[in-house]
C-alpha positions as CSV (number, residue, x, y, z in Angstrom):
1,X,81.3,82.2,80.9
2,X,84.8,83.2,82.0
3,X,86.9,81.6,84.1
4,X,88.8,82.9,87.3
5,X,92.4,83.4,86.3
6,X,94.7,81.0,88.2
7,X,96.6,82.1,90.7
8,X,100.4,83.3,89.4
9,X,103.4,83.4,91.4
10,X,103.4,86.1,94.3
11,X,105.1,89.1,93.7
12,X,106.9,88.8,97.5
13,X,109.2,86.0,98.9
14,X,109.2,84.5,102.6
15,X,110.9,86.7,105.0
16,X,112.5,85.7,108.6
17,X,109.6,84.2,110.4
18,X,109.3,87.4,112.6
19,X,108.3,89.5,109.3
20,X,106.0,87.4,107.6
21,X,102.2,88.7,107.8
22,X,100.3,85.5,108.6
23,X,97.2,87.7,109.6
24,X,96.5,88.0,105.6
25,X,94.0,85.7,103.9
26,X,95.7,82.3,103.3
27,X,94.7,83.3,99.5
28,X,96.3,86.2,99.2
29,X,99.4,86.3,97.2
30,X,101.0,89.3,98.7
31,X,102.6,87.2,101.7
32,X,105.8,88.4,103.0
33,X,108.4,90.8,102.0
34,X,108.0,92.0,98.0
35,X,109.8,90.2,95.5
36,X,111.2,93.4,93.7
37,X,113.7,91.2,91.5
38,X,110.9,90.1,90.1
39,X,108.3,93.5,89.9
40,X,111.3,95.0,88.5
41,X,111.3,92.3,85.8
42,X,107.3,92.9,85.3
43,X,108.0,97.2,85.4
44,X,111.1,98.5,84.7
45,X,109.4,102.4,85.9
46,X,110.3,100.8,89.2
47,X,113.8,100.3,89.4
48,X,115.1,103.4,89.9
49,X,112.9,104.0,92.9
50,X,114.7,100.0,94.7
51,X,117.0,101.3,97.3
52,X,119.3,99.0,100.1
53,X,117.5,98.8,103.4
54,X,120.4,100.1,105.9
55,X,119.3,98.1,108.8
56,X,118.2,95.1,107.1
57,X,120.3,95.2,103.9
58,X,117.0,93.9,101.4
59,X,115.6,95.9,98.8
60,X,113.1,98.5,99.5
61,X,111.5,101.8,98.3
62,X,110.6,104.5,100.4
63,X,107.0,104.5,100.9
64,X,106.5,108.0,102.2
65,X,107.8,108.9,98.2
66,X,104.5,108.9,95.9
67,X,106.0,108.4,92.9
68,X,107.9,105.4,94.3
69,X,104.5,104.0,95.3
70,X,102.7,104.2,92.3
71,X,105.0,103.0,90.7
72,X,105.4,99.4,92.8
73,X,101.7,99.1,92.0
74,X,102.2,98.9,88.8
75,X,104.6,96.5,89.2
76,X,102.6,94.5,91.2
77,X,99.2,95.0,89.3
78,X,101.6,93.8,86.1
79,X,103.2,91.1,87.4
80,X,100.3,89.4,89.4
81,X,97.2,90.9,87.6
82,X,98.4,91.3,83.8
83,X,97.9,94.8,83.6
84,X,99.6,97.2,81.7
85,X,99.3,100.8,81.7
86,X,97.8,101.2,84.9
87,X,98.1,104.3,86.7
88,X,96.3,107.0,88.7
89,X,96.0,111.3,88.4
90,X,98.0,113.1,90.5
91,X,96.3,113.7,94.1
92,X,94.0,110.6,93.9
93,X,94.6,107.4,96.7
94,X,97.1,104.9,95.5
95,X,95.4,102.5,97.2
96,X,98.0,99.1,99.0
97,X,97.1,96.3,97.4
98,X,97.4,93.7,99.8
99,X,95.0,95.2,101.5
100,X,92.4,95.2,99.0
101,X,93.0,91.8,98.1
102,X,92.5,90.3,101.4
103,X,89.3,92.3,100.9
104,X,88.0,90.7,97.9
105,X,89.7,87.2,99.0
106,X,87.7,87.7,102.8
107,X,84.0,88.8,100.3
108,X,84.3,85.7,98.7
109,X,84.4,83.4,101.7
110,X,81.6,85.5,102.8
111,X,79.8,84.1,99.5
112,X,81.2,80.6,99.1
113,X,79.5,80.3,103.3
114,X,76.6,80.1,101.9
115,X,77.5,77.9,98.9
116,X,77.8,74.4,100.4
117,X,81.8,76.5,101.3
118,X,82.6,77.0,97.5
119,X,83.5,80.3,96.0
120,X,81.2,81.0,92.8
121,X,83.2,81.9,90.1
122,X,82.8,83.3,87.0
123,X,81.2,86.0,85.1
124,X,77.8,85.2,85.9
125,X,78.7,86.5,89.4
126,X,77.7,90.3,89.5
127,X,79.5,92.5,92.2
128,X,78.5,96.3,92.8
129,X,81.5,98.5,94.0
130,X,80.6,101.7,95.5
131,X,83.3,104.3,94.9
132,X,85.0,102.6,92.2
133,X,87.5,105.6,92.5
134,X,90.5,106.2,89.7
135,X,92.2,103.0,90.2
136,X,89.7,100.2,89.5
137,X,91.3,98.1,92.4
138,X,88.3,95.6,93.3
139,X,87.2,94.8,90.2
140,X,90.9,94.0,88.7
141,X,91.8,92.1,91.8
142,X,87.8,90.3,91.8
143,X,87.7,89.2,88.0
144,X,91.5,87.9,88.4
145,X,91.0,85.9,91.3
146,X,87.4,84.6,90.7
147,X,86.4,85.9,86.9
148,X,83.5,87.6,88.7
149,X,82.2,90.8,86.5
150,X,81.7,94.3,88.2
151,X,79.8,97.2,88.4
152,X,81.7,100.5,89.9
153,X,79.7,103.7,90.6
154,X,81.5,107.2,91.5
155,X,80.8,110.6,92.1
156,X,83.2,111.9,90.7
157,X,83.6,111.6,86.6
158,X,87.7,112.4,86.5
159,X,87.9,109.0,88.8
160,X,85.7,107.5,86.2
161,X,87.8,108.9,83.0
162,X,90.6,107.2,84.9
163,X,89.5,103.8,84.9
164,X,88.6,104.6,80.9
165,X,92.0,104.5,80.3
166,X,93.1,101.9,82.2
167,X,90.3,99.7,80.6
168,X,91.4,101.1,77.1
169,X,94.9,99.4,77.9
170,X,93.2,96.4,79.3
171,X,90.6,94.6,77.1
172,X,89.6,91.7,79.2
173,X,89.2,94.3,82.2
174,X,86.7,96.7,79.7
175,X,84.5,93.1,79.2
176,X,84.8,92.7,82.8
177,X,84.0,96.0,84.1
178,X,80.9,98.9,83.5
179,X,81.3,102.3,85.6
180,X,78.4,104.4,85.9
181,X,78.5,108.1,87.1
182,X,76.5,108.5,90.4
183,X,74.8,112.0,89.5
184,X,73.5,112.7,93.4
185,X,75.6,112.1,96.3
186,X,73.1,111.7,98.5
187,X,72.4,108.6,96.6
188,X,74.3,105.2,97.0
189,X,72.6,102.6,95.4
190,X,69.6,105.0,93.8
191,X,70.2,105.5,89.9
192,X,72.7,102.9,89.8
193,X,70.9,99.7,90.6
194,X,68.0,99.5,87.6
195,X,65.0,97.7,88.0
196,X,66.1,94.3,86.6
197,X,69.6,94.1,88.1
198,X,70.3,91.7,90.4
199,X,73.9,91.5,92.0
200,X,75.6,88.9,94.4
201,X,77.5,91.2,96.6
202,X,78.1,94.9,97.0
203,X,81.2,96.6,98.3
204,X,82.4,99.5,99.8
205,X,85.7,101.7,101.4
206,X,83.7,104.4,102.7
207,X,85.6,107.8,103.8
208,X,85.9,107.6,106.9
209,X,86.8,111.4,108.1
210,X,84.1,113.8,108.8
211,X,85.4,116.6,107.6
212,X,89.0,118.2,105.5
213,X,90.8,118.9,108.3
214,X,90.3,115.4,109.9
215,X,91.4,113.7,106.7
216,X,94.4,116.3,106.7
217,X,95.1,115.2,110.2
218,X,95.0,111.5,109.3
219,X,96.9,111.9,106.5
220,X,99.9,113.7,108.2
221,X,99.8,111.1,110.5
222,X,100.7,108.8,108.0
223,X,103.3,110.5,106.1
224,X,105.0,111.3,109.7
225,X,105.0,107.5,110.2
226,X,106.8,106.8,107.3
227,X,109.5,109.3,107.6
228,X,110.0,108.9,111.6
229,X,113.8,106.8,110.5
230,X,114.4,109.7,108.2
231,X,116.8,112.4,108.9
232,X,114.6,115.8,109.6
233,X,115.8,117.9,106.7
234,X,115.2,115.0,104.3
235,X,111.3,114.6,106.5
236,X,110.6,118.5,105.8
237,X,111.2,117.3,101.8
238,X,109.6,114.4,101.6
239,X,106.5,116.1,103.7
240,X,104.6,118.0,101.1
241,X,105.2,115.7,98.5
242,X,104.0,112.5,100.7
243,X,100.7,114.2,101.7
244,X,99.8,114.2,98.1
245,X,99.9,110.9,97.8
246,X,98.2,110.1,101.1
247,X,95.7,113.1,100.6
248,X,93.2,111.6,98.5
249,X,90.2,114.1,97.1
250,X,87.5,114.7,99.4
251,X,84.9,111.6,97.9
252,X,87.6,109.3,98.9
253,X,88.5,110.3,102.5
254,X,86.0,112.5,103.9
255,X,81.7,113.4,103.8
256,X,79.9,115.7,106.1
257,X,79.3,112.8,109.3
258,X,82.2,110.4,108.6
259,X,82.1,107.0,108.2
260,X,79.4,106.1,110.2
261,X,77.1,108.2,108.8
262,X,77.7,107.1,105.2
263,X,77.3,103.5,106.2
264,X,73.7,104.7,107.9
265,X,72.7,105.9,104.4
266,X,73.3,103.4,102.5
267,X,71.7,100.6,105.4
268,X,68.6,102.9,104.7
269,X,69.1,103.0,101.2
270,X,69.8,99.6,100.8
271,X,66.7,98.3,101.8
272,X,64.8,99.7,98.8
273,X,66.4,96.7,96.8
274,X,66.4,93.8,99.1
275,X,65.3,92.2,96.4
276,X,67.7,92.4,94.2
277,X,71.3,92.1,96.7
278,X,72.0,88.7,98.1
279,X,74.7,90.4,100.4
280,X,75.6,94.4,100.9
281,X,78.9,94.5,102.2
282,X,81.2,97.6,103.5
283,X,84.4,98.1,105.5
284,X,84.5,99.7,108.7
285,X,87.4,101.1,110.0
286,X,86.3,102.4,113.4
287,X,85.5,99.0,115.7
288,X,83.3,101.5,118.1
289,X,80.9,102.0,114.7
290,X,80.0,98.3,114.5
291,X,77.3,98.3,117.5
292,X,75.4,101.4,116.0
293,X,75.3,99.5,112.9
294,X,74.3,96.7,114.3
295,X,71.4,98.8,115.7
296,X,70.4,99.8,112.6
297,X,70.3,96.9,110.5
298,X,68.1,95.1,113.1
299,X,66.0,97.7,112.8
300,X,65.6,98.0,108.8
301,X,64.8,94.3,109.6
302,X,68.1,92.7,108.1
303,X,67.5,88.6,108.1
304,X,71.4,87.9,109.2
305,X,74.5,90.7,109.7
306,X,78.4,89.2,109.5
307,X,81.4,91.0,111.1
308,X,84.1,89.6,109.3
309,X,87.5,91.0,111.0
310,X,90.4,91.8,108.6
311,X,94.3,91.9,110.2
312,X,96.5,93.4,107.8
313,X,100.1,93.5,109.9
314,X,99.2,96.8,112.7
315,X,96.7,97.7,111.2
316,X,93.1,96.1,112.0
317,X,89.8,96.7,109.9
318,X,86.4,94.9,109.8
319,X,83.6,94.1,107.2
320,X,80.2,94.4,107.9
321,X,77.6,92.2,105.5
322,X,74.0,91.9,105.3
323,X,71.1,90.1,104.2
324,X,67.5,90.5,103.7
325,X,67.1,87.3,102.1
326,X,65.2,84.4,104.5
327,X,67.1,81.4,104.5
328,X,64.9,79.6,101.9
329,X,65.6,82.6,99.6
330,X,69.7,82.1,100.2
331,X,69.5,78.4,99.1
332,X,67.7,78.9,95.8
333,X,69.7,81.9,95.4
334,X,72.8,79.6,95.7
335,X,71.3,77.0,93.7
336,X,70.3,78.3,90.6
337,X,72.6,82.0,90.1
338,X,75.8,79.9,91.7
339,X,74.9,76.1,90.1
């Protein structure tokens, strides 16, 4: 059985008490402002993109520039995770990793609540990510952390090549990790949960647009954001370039209905293996979708449904768990797969 890594030094320092982001989980090493003395140390492909801060006068990059942000995810993925080598094709989510840590970090109190308030750790510990993507986020940031082993489905077999080659440059991440090609997207769990698996937890970032030109909207939204303190002949630059990054292909930020309608799915497709799931979990961006599916899973007869709430700075985002295992089921389930 492996063993969770131990937590290394955080790749930020503590900021002015005004800056530091005490919404994150109180486990998540990305607290206040990044440390780029020492990502630079970890990725030298970052320094050239470290820049003065006018205003503030601490180092910075500018996160509307793609390149600049793939490459301080490297940095931090090296220096905090011990991975080398990682990186993403051009056009795919570059996904902030804070963000998906307080994820994973918020799943496994969600797991360790029904564990007498321990986390289970180790390899024994199976965890189903739906929409692995290119980068391989959740399962790098869930075996570090806890040493848990994952399973990551996609539609979409460049995303899947991706993660090859970030496993080739990893080993411990290729023993830790087995992606499977989702043939039929009307599928989520189908062909990817055989008849003998059994899995602890299942995760999800659903796309939440329902169509192109919403995720287009979103997405210029964003890069707008980032370049409102910019002069407007450097914005009209930086524009076409940002939306690359923020773009995403269409499995990662859109499907015909939106978010809410993928999460429906897979409620009704996950209760073909009740069985076999201690908790399905997924996050929800949009609060006004957590009633209707509420709704839903009391009606495909869910035994218990969690809204776990996630604060990440200005931005605020939920998960939604369930259960169809009776309480008797839980605490064997606890006792004998956790020990």
């Amino acid at each position: 059985m492996s063993k969770p890594s131990k937590p290394r030094g955080a790749s930020r320092t503590t900021p002015p008490a005004a800056s530091i982001k005490a919404s994150l989980h109180p486990r998540n090493p990305h607290q206040g402002r990044y440390d780029f003395g020492r990502l630079q140390a970890a990725s030298s492909e970052l320094q050239p993109f470290v820049r003065i801060q006018a205003q503030s006068q601490q180092q910075t990059i500018d996160f509307a520039d793609p390149l600049a942000v793939k490459a301080l995810n490297r940095a931090i993925l090296a220096a905090d995770y011990g991975i080398q080598g990682w990186d993403i094709p051009e056009g795919y989510l570059c996904p902030p990793i804070p963000g998906r840590a307080d994820h994973i970090h918020h799943l496994a109190d969600l797991l360790a609540s029904c564990h007498k308030g321990k986390v289970p750790t180790g390899d024994q510990i199976r965890v189903l990510d739906i929409g692995v993507g290119a980068n391989a986020i959740y399962p790098i940031i869930g075996h570090h952390a806890y040493g848990w082993s994952f399973v990551g489905s996609d539609v979409d077999a460049d995303s899947l090549a991706s993660v090859a080659r970030i496993q080739a440059a990893n080993p411990s991440l290729s023993q830790a990790l087995v992606c499977g090609l989702q043939p039929d997207v009307s599928q989520i769990f189908g062909n990817i949960i055989q008849g003998g698996d059994i899995f602890d937890l299942t995760l999800c970032n659903p796309p939440f647009h329902a169509s192109a030109q919403e995720a287009a909207a979103g997405s210029l939204r964003k890069v707008r954001n980032l370049n409102s303190q910019k002069a407007r002949n450097e914005q009209r630059a930086n524009l076409d370039q940002a939306t690359l990054n923020f773009g995403g292909r269409q499995n990662e930020l859109w499907c015909e209905g939106g978010e809410l309608k993928f999460i429906l799915r897979m409620i009704h497709d996950s209760q073909r293996f009740a069985g076999q799931v201690f908790w399905f979990s997924t996050l929800v961006s949009k609060v006004e979708h957590v009633a209707p599916l509420r709704k839903a899973l009391i009606a495909a007869k869910a035994v218990e449904v969690r809204v776990i709430d996630m604060a990440q700075g200005q931005k605020t985002s939920r998960l939604v768990a369930w259960t169809f295992q009776p309480l008797a089921q839980q605490q064997a389930w606890s006792r004998f797969r956790w020990g």
